[in-house]
C-alpha positions, 0 to 999 in steps of 0.5 A: 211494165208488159201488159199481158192479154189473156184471151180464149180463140178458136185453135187455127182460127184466130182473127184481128177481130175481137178479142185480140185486136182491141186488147192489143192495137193500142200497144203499137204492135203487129196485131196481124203478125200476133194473129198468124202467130197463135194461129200456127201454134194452135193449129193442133187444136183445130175445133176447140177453143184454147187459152192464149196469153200474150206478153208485150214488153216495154220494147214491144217484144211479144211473147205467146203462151198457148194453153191446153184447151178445156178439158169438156173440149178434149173430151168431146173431140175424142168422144167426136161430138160437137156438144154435150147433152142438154140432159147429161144424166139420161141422154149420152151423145158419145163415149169416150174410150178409157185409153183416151180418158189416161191420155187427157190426163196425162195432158192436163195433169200440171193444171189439175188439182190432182197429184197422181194419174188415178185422181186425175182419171177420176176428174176426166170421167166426173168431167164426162158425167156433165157432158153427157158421154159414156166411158168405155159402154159404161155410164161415167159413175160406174166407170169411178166406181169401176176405178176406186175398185181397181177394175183399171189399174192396168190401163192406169199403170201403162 
């Protein structure tokens, strides 16, 4: 039977501590090997937490599953923020470009409830109303309208 250990670290910074290390060490394997590992494979998401699963057969071989981070956390990287607003609806702490918008759609696509890049846009920029961010100069409810309106269709179709 394999147990499967699901854990959000660190992109690049994974450590023995917890939460990988209690999960995996009563299963007799190379923890630190595991940690080296996740940390070559999320190197790229360098700042952001990113899901991890971690498979382990019967034979102790291990087989990692790196996820696509958060879609708050993919948009505050591209907007270059840390956090987003404590006042989401008043307060703006960046903007995201809609050029990025499309890219982190097409990124999440496969784990949205979305079918088509326009509605998968739409979840991005609703995602942008609760933390806070601008698209394009533009306050994300503007920016849905804006879409439902076709004013993007160019950006979408590209």
């Amino acid at each position: 039977m394999a147990e499967q250990v699901e854990v959000l670290v660190p992109g690049g910074k994974a450590t023995a501590g917890p939460p990988i290390g209690p999960a995996l060490g009563p299963l007799g394997i190379n923890v630190k090997q595991v940690v080296d590992d996740i940390n070559n494979q999320t190197a790229d998401f360098n700042g952001m937490q990113v899901p991890v699963t971690i498979t382990v057969d019967d034979k102790k071989n291990v087989t990692i599953s790196v996820g696509i981070p958060p879609t708050t956390a993919l948009v505050k990287k591209e907007a270059g923020v840390e956090k987003g607003s404590a006042e989401p609806n008043t307060n703006f702490v960046g903007d995201l470009p809609m050029e990025a918008a499309v890219r982190i759609a097409r990124m999440k696509l496969n784990d949205m409830l979305s079918y088509e890049l326009r509605t998968a846009v739409k979840e991005v920029v609703g995602t942008c109303v609760s933390v806070g961010v601008t698209v394009d100069g533009r306050r994300p409810r503007e920016v849905l309208a804006a879409i439902d309106a076709g004013d993007y269709d160019g950006v979408l179709s590209a």
